[in-house]
C-alpha positions as CSV (number, residue, x, y, z in Angstrom):
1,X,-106.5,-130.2,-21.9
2,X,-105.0,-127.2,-19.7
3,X,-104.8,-124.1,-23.0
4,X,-107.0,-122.5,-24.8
5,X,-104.8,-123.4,-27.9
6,X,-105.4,-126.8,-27.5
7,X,-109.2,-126.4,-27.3
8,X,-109.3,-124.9,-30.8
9,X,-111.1,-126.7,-33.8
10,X,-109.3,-125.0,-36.5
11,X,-112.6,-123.4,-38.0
12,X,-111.0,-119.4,-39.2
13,X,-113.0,-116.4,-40.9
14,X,-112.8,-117.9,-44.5
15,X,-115.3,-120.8,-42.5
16,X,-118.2,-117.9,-41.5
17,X,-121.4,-117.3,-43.3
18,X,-120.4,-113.9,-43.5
19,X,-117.6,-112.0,-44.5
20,X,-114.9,-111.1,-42.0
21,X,-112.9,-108.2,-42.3
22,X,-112.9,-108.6,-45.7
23,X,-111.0,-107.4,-49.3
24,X,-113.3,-104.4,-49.4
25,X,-111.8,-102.8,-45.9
26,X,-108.4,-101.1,-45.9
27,X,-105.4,-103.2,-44.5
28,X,-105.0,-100.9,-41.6
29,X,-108.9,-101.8,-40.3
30,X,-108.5,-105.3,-41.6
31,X,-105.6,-105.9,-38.6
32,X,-107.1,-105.2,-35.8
33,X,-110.5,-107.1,-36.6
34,X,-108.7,-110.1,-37.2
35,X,-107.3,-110.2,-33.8
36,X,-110.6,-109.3,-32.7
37,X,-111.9,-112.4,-34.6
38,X,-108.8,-115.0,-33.9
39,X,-109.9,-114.2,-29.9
40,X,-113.9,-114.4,-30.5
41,X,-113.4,-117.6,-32.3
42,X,-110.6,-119.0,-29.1
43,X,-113.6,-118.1,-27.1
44,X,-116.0,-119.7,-29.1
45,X,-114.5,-123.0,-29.4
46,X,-113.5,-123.2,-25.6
47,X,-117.0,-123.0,-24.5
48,X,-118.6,-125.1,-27.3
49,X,-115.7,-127.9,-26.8
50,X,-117.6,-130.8,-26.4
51,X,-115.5,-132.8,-23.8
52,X,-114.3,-129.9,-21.6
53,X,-116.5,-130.0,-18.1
54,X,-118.1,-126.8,-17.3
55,X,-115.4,-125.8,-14.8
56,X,-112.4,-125.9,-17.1
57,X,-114.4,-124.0,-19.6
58,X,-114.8,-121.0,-17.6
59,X,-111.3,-121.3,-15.8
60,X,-110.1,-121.2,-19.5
61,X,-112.5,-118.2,-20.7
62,X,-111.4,-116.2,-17.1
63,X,-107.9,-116.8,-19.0
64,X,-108.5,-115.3,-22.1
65,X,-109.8,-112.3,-20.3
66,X,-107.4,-112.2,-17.7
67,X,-104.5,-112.0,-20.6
68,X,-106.4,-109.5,-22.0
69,X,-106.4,-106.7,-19.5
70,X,-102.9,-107.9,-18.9
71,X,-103.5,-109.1,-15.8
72,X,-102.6,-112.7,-16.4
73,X,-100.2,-115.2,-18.0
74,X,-100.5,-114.0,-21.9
75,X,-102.1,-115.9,-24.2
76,X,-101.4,-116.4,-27.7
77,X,-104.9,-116.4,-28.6
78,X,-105.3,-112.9,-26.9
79,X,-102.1,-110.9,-27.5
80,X,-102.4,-109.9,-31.4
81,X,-106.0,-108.3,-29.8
82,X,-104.0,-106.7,-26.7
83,X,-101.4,-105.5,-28.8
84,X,-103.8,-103.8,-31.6
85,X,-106.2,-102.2,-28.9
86,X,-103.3,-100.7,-27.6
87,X,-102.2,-99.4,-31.0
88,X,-105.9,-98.6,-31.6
89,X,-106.6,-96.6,-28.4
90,X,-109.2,-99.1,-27.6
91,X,-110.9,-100.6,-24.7
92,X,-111.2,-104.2,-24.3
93,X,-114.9,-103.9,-23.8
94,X,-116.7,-105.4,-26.6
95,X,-114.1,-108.3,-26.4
96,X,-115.2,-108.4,-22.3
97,X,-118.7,-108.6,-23.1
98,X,-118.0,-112.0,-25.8
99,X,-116.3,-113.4,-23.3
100,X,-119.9,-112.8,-20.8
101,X,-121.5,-114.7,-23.6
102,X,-119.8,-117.7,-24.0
103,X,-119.7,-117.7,-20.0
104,X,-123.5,-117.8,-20.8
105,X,-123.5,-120.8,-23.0
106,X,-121.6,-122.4,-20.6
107,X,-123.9,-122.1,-17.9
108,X,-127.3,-121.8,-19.5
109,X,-128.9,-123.9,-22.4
110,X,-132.1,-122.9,-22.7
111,X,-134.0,-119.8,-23.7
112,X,-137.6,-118.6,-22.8
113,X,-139.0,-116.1,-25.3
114,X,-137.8,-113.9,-28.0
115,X,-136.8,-110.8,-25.5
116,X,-134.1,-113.1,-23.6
117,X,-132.7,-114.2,-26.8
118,X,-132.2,-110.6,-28.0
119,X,-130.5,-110.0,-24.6
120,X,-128.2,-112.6,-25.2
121,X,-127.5,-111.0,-28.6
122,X,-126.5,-108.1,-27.2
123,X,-124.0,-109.9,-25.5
124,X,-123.0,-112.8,-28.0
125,X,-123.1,-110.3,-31.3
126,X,-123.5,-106.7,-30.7
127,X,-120.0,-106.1,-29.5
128,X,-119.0,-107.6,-32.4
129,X,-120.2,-105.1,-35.2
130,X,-119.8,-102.4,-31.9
131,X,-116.1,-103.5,-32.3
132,X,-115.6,-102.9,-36.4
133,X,-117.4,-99.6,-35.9
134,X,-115.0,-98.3,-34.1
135,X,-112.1,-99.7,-35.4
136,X,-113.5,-97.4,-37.7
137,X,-114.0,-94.3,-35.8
138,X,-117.6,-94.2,-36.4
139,X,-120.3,-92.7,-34.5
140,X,-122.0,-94.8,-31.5
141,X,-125.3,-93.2,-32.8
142,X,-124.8,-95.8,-35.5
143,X,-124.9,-98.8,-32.6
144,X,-129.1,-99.6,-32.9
145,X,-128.8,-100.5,-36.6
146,X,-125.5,-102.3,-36.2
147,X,-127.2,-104.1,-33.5
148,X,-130.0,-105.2,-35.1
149,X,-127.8,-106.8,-38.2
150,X,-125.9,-108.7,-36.1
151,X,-128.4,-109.8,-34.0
152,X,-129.9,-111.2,-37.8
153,X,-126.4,-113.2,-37.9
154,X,-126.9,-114.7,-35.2
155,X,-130.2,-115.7,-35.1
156,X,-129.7,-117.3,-38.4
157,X,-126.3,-119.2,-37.2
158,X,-128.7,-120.4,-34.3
159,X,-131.2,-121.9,-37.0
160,X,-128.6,-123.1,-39.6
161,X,-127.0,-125.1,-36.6
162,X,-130.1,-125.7,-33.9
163,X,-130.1,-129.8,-34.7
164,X,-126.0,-129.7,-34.3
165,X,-125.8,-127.5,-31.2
166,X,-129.3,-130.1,-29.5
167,X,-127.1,-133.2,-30.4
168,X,-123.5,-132.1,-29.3
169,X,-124.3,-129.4,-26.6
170,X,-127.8,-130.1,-25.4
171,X,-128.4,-126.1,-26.1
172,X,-131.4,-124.9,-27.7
173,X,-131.3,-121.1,-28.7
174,X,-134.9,-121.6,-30.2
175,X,-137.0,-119.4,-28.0
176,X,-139.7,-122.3,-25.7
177,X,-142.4,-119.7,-26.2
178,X,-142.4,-119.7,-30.3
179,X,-141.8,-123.6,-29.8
180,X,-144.9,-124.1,-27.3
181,X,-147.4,-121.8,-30.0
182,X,-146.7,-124.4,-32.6
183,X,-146.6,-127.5,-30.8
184,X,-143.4,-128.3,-31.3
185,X,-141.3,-129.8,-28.7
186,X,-137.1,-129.5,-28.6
187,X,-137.1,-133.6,-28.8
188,X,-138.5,-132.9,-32.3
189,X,-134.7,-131.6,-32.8
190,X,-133.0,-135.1,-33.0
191,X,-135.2,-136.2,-35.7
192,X,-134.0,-136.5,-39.6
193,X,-136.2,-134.2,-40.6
194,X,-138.9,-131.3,-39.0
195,X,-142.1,-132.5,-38.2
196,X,-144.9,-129.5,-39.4
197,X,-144.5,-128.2,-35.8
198,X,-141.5,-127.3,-35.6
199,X,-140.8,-126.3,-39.3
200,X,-143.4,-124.1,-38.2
201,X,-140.9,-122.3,-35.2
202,X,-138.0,-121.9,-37.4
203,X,-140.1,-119.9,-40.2
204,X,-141.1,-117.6,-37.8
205,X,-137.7,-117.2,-36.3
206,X,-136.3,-116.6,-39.5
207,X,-139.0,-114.0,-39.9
208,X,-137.9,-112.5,-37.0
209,X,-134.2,-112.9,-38.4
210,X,-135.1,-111.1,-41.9
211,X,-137.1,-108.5,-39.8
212,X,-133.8,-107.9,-38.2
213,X,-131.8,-107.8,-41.0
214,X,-133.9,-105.0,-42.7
215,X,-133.9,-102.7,-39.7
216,X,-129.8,-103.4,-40.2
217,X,-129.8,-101.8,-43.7
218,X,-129.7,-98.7,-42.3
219,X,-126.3,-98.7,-41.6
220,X,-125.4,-99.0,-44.9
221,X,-126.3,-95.2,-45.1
222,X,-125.3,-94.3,-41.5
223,X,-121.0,-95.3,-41.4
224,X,-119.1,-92.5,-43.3
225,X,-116.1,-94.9,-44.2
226,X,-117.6,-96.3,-47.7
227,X,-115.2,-99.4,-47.7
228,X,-117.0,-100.4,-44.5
229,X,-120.8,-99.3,-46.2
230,X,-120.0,-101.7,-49.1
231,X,-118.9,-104.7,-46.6
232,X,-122.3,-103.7,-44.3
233,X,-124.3,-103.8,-48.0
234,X,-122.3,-107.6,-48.8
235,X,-123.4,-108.8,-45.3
236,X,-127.3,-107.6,-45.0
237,X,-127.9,-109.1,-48.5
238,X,-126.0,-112.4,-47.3
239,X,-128.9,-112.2,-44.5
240,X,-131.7,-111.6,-46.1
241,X,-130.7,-114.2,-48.6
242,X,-129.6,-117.1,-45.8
243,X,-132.9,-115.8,-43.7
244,X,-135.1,-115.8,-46.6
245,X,-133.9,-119.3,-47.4
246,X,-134.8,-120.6,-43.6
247,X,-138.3,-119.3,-44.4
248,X,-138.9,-122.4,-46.6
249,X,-136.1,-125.3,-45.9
250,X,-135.3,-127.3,-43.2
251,X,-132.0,-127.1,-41.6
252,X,-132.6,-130.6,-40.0
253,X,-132.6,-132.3,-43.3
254,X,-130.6,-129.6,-45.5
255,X,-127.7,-128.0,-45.2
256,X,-129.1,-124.5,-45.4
257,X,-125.8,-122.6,-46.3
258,X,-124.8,-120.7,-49.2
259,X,-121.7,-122.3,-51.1
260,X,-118.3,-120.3,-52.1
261,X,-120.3,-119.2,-55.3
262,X,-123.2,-118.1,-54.1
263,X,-121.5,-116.6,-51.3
264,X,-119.4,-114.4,-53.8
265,X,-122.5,-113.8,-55.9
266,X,-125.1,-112.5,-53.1
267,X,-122.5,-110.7,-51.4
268,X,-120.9,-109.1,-54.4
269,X,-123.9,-108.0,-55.8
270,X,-125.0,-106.3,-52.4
271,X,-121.7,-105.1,-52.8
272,X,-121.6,-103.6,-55.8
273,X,-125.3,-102.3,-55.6
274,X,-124.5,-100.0,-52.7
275,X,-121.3,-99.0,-54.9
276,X,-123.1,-98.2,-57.9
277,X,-125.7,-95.9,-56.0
278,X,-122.9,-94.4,-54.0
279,X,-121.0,-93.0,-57.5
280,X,-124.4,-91.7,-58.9
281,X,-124.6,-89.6,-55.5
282,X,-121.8,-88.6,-55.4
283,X,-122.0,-87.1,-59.3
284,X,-125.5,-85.7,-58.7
285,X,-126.6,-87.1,-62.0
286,X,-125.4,-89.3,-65.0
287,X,-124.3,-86.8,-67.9
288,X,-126.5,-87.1,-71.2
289,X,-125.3,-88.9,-73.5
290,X,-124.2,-87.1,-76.7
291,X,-126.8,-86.5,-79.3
């Protein structure tokens, strides 16, 4: 295996927990994040292949960013994103700093405390929503809340798949400290179901994860494009839903996802919440009905 095409696993943005680049953002925005997305997810599957050695990994990553900044042989995987950040007037940046991520995962499997996590978010998730902000020519004041969402997304990805990524990667995202103050131990990952221990760890994380997601709300208020407010709205109530639901099940023994259904439900009804209090601002009040 010599590509990055050929390390893909066929997993696309219909397959997220979350919605990506969506119905509710114009075509013109919905373009570029694709590409964004169709690279991310090259990325991804490059470093979390699980027959690849270490060394091809990052030779294949130092690729995808090489083909990027157009200084190597171009990639398929890359191009649509080169292409649209040049029609955008973009910087590869945010794509950059993915690709420092998934170097990470490469390279380290293990994480101490809460505070390194977060730095790994910052890496592995910020640039993402950093990315559809300003595809959307939004303010960088807006970055902390953004931030904090999709931080949230991730943290609950890490707990939705921590027994998947122990078994096929060896990599734990579950912070050793939280672990260690429970008395649970990452062994207790390969069994069928969560001993009290460590059922114990992921409630708090997904604590942490719904404390997250609620310091993301406020950029629901802050972005000025309201197609892009109503996707934000979708996505935080997807989190507090999915980080609400880690509070109380366990992802070793359940599959704690949300199916097409209630995808469309909790997302459409964050949706259309923000929606309807956006229309009652914007007219000041309803009108009285007629007597």
């Amino acid at each position: 295996m010599t590509t990055v095409a050929e390390a893909l696993s066929g997993k696309g943005r219909r397959d997220e927990n979350f919605p990506v680049a969506s119905w509710l953002l114009s075509v013109r925005r919905r373009d570029p994040i694709i590409a964004f997305y169709r690279f991310a997810r090259a990325a991804d599957d490059v470093a979390d292949h699980p027959i690849l050695s270490a060394d091809q990994k990052l030779a294949l990553l130092d690729g995808l960013d090489a083909a990027l900044c157009g200084l190597g042989e171009p990639d398929p995987e890359a191009e649509p994103l080169r292409l649209a950040l040049g029609e955008c007037g973009l910087k590869p940046q945010h794509a950059l700093d993915l690709l420092d991520a998934f170097r990470l995962d490469v390279r380290k499997s293990r994480y101490a405390d809460w505070a390194e996590l977060m730095d790994y978010c910052q890496l592995s998730a910020a640039p993402v929503g950093r990315f559809v902000l300003d595809v959307h020519e939004e303010d960088e004041r807006v970055w902390p809340a953004s931030d904090a969402l999709c931080a949230a997304l991730q943290v609950i990805n890490h707990l939705q798949d921590c027994a998947k990524d122990y078994r096929n990667l060896d990599r734990v995202y579950l912070p050793e400290d939280i672990l260690s103050r429970h008395g649970a131990s990452i062994r207790m990952l390969s069994e069928p179901t969560a001993p009290p221990a460590l059922r114990a760890s992921l409630a708090e994380l997904a604590r942490g994860a719904a404390e997250l997601a609620e310091r993301g709300a406020k950029l629901i208020e802050q972005v000025r494009d309201l197609r892009l407010a109503a996707e934000i709205a979708a996505i935080q109530a997807l989190a507090r839903r999915l980080a609400r639901d880690l509070q109380s099940r366990d992802p070793l023994s359940q599959r704690v996802h949300l199916d097409k259904v209630g995808f469309a439900i909790v997302g459409g009804l964050g949706a259309a919440r923000f929606l309807a209090s956006a229309l009652v601002r914007s007219i000041g009040v309803w009108p009285k009905a007629p007597a």
